[in-house]
C-alpha positions in Angstrom: -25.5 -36.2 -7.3 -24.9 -38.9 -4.1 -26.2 -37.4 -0.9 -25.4 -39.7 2.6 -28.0 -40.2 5.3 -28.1 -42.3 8.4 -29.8 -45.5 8.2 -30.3 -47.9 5.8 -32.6 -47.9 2.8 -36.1 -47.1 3.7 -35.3 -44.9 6.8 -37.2 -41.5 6.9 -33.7 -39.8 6.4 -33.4 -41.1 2.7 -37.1 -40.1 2.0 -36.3 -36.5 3.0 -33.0 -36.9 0.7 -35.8 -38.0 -2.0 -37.8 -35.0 -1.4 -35.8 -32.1 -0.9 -32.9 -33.5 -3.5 -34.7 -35.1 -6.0 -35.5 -38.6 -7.4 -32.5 -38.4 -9.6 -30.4 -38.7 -6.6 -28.6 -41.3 -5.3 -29.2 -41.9 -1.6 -26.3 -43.4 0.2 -26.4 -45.1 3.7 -23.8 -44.7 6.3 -23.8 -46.6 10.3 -23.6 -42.9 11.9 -23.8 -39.0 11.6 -20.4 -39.1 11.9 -19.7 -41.0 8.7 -22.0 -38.8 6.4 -20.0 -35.9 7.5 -16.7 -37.8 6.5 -17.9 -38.7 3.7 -18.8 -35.2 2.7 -15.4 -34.3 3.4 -13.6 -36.7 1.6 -15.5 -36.3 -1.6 -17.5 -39.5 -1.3 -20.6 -38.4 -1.6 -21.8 -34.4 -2.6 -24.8 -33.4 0.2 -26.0 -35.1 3.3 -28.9 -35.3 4.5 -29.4 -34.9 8.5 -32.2 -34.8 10.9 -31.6 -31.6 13.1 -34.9 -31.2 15.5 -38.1 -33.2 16.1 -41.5 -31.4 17.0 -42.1 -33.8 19.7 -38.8 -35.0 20.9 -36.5 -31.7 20.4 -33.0 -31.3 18.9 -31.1 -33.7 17.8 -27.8 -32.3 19.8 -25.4 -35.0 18.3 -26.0 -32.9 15.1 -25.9 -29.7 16.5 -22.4 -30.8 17.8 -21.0 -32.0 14.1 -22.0 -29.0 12.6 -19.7 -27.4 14.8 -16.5 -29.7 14.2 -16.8 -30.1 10.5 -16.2 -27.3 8.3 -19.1 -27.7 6.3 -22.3 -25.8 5.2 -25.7 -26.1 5.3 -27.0 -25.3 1.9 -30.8 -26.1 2.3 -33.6 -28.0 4.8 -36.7 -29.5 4.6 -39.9 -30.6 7.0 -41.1 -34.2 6.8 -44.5 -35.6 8.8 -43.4 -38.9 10.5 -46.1 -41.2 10.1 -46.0 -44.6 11.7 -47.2 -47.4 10.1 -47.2 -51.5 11.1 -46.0 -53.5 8.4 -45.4 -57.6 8.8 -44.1 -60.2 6.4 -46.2 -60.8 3.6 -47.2 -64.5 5.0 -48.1 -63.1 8.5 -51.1 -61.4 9.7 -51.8 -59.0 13.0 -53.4 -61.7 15.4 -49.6 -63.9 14.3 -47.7 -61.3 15.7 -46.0 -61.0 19.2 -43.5 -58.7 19.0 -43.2 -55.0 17.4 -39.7 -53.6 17.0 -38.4 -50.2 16.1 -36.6 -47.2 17.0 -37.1 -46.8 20.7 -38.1 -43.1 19.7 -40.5 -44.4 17.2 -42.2 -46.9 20.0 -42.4 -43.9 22.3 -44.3 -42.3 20.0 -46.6 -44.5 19.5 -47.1 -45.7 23.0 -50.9 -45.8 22.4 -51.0 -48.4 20.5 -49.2 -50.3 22.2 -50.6 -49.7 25.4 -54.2 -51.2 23.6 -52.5 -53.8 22.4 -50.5 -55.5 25.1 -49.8 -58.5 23.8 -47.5 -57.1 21.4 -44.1 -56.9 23.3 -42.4 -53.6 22.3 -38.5 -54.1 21.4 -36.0 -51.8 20.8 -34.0 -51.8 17.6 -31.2 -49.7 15.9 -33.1 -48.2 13.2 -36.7 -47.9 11.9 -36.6 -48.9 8.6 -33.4 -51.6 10.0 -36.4 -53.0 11.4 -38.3 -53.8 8.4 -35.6 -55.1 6.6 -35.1 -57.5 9.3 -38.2 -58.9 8.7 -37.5 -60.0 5.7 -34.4 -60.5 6.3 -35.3 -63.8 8.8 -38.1 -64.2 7.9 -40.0 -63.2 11.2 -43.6 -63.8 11.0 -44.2 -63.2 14.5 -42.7 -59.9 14.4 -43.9 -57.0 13.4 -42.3 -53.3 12.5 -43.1 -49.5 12.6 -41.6 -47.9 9.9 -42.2 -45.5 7.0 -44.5 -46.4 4.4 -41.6 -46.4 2.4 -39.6 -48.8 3.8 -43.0 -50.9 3.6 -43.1 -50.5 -0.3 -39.4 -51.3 -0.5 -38.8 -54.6 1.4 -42.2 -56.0 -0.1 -44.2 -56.1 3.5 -47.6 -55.9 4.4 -48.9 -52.9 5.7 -51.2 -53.7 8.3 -52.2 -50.1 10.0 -51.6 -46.8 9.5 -51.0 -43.5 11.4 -49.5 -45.2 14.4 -48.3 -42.2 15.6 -50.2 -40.7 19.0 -49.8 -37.3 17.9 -50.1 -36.1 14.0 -48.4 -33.2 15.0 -44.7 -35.2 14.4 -42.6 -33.5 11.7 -39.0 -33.6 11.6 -36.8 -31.1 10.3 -33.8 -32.0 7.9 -30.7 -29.7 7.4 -28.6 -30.6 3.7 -24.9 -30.1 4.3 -22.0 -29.5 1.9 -18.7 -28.5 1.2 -19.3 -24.9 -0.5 -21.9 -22.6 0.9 -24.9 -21.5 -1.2 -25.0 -18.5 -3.1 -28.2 -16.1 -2.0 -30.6 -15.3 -4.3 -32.6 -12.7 -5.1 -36.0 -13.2 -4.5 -35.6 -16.3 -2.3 -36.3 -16.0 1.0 -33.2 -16.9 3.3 -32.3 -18.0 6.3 -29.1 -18.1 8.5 -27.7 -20.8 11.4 -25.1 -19.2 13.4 -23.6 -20.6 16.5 -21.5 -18.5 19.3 -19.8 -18.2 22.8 -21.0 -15.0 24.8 -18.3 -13.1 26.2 -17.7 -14.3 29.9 -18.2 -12.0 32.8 -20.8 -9.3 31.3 -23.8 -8.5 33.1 -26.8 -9.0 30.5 -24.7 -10.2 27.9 -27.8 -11.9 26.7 -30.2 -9.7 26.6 -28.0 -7.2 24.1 -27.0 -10.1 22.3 -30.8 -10.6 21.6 -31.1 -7.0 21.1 -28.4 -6.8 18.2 -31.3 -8.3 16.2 -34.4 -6.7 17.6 -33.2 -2.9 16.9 -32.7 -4.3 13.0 -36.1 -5.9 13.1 -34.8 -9.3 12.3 -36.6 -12.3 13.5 -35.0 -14.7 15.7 -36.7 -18.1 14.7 -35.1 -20.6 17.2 -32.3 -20.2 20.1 -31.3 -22.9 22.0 -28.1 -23.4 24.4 -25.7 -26.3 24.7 -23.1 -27.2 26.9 -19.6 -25.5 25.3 -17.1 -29.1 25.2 -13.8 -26.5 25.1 -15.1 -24.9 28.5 -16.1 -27.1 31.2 -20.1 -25.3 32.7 -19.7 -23.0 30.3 -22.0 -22.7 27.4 -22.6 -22.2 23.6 -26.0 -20.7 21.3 -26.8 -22.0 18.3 -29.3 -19.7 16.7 -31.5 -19.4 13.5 -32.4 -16.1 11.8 -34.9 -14.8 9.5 -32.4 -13.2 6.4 -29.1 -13.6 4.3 -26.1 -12.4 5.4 -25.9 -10.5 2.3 -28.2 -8.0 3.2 -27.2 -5.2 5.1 -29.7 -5.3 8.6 -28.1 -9.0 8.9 -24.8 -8.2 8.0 -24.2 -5.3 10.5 -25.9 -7.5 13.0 -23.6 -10.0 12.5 -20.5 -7.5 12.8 -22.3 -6.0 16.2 -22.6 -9.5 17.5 -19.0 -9.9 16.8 -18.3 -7.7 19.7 -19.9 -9.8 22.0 -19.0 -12.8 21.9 -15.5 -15.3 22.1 -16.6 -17.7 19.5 -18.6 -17.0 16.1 -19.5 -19.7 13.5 -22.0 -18.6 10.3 -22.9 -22.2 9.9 -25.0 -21.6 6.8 -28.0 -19.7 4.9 -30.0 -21.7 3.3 -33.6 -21.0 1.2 -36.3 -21.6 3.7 -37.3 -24.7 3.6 -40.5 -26.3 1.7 -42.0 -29.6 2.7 -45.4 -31.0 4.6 -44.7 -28.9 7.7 -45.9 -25.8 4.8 -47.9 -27.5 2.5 -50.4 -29.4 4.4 -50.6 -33.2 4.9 
């Protein structure tokens, strides 16, 4: 199986593609989002692997928005700590280095560090694990990255501190996408992503929206709202729900929120998902 990710070797998007797809996998790297869902769609590769929401930094909404314009599926997800590490070319050292470059999100969250060590100038780069490779790449020995452990290990640098990070409380949730849905099984729990348009003009639309799942006792696990890009201040819900539409509660909550709304999309059930978020560190 080939499964696309954004990034290039080493990111934290190809160790989740690792993880919840397997060693045997073949992890392929694209520039963007964009070109993992083409290339899903085109047959190049079979899965892709996307990050969909951080616990510190939210939704990724660029996502959110591809999931909506590509007629794909999301057949699975896992939940990956992000931990920070330093790394340096093998022939440097921590007191050589006077730069630190990374994601900009990655050197947000790890301001602490940086704020005790000032003489390290932070600088924004495309890509985590891009980072690292650069290193190597130029041979840098006055710069230093913050990366994944993995990239580390791959591109042969030197690890020079660990847990970076200023809260261990970062996990990242990944969403696999395909071109066929996955088939529920029994025994597994489920879960559905939907996404929908409320119908304009009704008093407490809302409200019975939210209630088409409370009278079936069916947990609502996140809701969020997004600007609608077909209707100009108008606005769309992407939802997650605790269930498979193949059972009946969810399936005549789905028909009942049918009669609601202007726009429907089931954008997948998945199993729910395994990873360090459940397990533990």
């Amino acid at each position: 199986m080939k499964a696309g990710f954004q990034g290039v070797h080493g990111a934290y998007s190809e160790v989740a593609t690792r993880r919840v797809l397997g060693a045997r996998c073949t992890a392929v790297p694209f520039d963007s989002f964009e070109e993992v869902f083409d290339a899903i769609e085109r047959g190049r590769v079979d899965r892709g692997v996307i990050p969909i929401e951080n616990s510190l930094a939210g939704s990724i909404h660029q996502n959110y928005d591809l999931l909506l314009s590509h007629h794909l599926h999301i057949v699975a997800e896992t939940h990956l700590r992000i931990e920070h590490v330093l790394m340096c070319h093998p022939s440097s050292s921590f007191r050589k280095l006077t730069e630190v470059r990374s994601h900009p999100q990655a050197l947000a969250q790890c301001s602490n560090f940086l704020r005790r060590n000032k003489w390290l100038k932070p600088v924004a780069d495309y890509d985590t694990a891009g980072a690292a490779k650069a290193i190597i790449e130029n041979s840098a020995l006055s710069s230093g990255a913050i990366a994944g452990a993995f990239a580390a290990e791959l591109y042969g640098l030197r690890i020079l501190k660990r847990h970076l990070e200023n809260s261990p409380g970062n996990f990242t949730r990944f969403l696999v996408i395909g071109r066929t849905p996955w088939r529920p099984q029994r025994g597994v729990k489920a879960k559905c992503s939907i996404a929908f348009t409320p119908a304009k003009n009704t008093a407490g639309i809302l409200f019975r929206i939210l209630g088409v799942f409370s009278l079936r006792d069916i947990d609502l696990l996140k809701i969020e709202s997004r600007p609608d890009p077909r209707s100009p201040f108008e606005y769309l819900f992407y939802l997650d729900l605790a269930g498979s539409p193949k059972e009946e509660r969810v399936m005549r909550a789905l028909e009942h929120l049918g009669e609601m709304v202007t726009h429907f999309r089931l954008l997948g059930a998945y199993p729910v998902g395994k990873g360090e978020f459940y397990g533990g560190r």
